[in-house]
C-alpha positions in Angstrom: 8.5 -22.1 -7.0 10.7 -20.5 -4.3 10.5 -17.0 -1.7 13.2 -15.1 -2.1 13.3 -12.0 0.4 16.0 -9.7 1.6 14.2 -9.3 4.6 14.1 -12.3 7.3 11.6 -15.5 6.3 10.6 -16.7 9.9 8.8 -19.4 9.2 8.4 -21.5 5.8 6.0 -24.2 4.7 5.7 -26.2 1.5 2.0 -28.4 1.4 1.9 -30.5 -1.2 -2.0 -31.2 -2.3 -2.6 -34.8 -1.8 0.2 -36.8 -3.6 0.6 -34.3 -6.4 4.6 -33.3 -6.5 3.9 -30.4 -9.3 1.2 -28.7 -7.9 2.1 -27.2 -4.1 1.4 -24.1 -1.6 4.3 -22.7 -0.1 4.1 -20.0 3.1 7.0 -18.2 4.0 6.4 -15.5 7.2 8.3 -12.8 6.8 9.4 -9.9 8.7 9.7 -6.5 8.3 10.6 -3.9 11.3 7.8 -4.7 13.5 5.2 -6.7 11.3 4.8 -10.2 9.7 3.2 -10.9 7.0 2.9 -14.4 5.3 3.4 -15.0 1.7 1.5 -18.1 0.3 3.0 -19.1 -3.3 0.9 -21.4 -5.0 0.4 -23.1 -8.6 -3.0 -25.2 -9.2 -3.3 -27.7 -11.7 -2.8 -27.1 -15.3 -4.8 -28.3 -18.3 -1.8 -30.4 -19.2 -2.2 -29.4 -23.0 0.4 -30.9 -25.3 1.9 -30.1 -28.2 -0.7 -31.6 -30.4 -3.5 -30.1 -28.6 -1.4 -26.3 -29.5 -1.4 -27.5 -33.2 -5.2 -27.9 -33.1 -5.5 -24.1 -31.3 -3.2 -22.7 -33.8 -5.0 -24.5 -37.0 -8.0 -23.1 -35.7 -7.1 -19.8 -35.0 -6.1 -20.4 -38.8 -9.9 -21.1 -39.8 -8.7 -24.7 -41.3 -12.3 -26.3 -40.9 -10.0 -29.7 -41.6 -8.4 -28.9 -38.2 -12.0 -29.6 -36.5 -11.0 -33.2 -35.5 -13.4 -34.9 -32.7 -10.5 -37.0 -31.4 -8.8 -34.0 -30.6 -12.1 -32.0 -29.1 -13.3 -34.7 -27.2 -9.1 -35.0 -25.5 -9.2 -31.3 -25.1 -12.8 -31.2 -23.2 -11.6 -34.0 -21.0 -8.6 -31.8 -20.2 -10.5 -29.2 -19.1 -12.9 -31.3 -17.3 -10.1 -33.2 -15.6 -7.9 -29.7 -14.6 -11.6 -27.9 -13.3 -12.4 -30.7 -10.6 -8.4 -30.7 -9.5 -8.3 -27.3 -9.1 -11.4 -27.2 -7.4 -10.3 -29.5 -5.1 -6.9 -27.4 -3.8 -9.2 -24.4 -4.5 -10.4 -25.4 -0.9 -7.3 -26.4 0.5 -5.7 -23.1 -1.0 -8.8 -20.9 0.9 -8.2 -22.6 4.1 -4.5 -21.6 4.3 -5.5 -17.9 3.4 -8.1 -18.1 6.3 -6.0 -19.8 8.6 -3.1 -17.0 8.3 -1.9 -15.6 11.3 -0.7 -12.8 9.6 -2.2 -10.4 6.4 -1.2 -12.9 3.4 0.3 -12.0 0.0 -0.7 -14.5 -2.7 1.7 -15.0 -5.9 -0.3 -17.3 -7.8 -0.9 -19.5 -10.7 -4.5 -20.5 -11.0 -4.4 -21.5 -14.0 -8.3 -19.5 -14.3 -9.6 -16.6 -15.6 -10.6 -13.8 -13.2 -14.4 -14.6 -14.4 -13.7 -18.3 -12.6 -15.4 -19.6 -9.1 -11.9 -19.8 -7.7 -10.8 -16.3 -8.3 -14.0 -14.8 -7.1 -13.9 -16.6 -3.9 -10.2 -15.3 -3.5 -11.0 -12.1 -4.0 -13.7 -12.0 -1.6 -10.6 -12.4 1.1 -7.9 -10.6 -1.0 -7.2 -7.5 -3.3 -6.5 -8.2 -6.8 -3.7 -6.0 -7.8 -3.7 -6.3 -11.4 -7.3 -4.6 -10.8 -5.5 -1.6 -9.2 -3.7 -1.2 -12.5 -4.2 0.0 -15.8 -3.1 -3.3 -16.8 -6.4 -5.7 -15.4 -6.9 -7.0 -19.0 -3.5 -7.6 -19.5 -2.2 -10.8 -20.5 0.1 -13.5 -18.2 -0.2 -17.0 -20.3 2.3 -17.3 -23.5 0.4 -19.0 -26.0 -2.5 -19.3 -28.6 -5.2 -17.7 -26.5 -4.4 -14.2 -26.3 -5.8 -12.2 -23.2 -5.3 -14.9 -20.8 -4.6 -13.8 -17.5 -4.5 -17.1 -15.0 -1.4 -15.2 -13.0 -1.8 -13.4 -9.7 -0.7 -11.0 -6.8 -3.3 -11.1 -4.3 -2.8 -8.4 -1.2 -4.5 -8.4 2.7 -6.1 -4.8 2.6 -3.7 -4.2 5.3 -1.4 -3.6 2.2 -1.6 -0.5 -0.1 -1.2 -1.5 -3.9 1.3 1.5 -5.2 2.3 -0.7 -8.8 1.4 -3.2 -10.9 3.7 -4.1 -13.7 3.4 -7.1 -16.3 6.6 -7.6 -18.6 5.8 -8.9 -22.1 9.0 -10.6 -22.1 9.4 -14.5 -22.0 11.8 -15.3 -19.4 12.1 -19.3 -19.1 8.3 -19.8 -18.8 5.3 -19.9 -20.9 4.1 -16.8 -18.1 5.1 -13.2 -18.4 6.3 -12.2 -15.2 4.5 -9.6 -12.9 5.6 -7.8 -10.3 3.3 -5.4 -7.7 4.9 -3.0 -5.5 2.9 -3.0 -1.9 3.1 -0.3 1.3 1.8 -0.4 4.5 1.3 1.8 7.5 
């Protein structure tokens, strides 16, 4: 993960949660004429699904009844289990750097949960959602075998105005689509 801005970055901040090296919050103020605003990147914990576990999904999605294997149930429920209580862990770390922000915050995040999830609800009590100021709010940001999965975000301050929300159906080096929101402000 990285800020790139063509305006100044004041002030930048990379918070690792606990001893976790792949999962991190990074806050970069930046300013534009007169204001600062902070930018908080972030990317909670993943399932960790492997390849074997996406060869289950698929022969499901298939309807192979032989596919239903309780090995591989029973490692995919303990994946889920196991990614919930981590990310419900920097959930609170990640809601304490939003409060804490000296300035409005812009969130670019990877949740890695549905927008029916504890975590993004209690985000979006702070923050605007700008996928929902699109036409796009069922759209999908995961590549893979479940389709309509959106676990990617641009949360805004309402200091900001929302003028564009765009998702690009295009793999680019990721198992995400990129998004991209186009903000104002007065």
């Amino acid at each position: 993960m990285a800020t790139f801005s063509r305006y100044p970055i004041i002030k930048e901040e990379k918070i690792f949660f606990d001893k976790n090296k792949s999962n991190v919050i990074i806050t970069s103020d930046i300013v534009v004429a007169q204001d600062t605003f902070r930018v908080i990147n972030t990317h909670l914990e993943s399932f960790r699904f492997n390849k074997s576990d996406y060869t289950y999904f698929k022969n499901l999605q298939k309807e192979n009844i032989s596919a239903v294997e309780w090995t591989s149930s029973i490692n995919i429920i303990s994946r889920l289990k196991n990614g919930s209580i981590k990310r419900n862990l920097q959930r609170k770390q990640l809601l304490d750097e939003i409060s804490n922000s000296p300035h409005p915050v812009i969130l670019c995040s990877d949740l890695n949960e549905l927008p029916h999830s504890r975590t993004y609800q209690l985000i979006h009590q702070q923050l605007e959602d700008s996928f929902m100021e699109s036409d796009e709010w069922l759209g999908s940001t995961h590549i893979g075998p479940f389709p309509g999965f959106r676990i990617d975000y641009i949360f805004t301050h309402p200091f900001f105005k929302i003028t564009n929300q765009s998702c690009y159906n295009t793999p680019i080096l990721s198992d995400h689509f990129p998004i991209k929101t186009e903000l104002s402000w007065e």
